[in-house]
N, C-alpha and C positions, 0 to 999 in steps of 0.2 A: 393605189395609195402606198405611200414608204413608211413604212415606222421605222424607228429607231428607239434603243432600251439604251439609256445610259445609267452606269454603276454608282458607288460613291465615286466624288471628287473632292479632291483634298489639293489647295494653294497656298502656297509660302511664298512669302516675301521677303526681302532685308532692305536694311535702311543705311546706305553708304558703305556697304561692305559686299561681299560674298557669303553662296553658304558652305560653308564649311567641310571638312570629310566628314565631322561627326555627324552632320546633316545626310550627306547623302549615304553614309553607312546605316544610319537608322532607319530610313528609306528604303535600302536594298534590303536590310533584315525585314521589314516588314513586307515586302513585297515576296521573300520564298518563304519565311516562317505565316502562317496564320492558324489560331488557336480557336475551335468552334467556342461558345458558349454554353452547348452542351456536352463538349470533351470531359469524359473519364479526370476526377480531378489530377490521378498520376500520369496521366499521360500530359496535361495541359500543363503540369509542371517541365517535365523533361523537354517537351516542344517551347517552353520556356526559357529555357535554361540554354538549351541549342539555337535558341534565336538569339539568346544574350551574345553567347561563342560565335555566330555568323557575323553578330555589329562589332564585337572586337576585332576578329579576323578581318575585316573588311577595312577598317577605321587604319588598324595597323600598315596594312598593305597599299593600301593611301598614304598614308604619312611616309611609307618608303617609299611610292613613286615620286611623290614630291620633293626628299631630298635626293634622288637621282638625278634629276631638273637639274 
């Protein structure tokens, strides 16, 4: 017998457009930043706060490859 364990799954969609850098930067912040629900509340801030700074850094540095384009 094969099992398989699948995790959450999360799908987005657009309607006549693209998605966005802010899309996929809040994506990649979510994807390295994650916050237990049982995290110390000062630490769950600053892992907070560094996931804010990874979606800006990331959003930014998008928006400059695309006007290198």
């Amino acid at each position: 017998m094969i099992g398989t364990e699948v995790g959450a799954v999360s799908v987005t969609t657009s309607n006549d457009t693209t998605l966005g850098p802010e899309h996929w930067a809040r994506r990649t912040a979510d994807h390295i930043v994650s916050v237990g629900a049982d995290a110390h509340p000062l630490i769950a801030e600053q892992a907070l706060e560094f996931k804010e700074f990874i979606y800006k850094a990331t959003a930014y540095y998008m928006y400059e490859a695309i006007n290198e384009d």
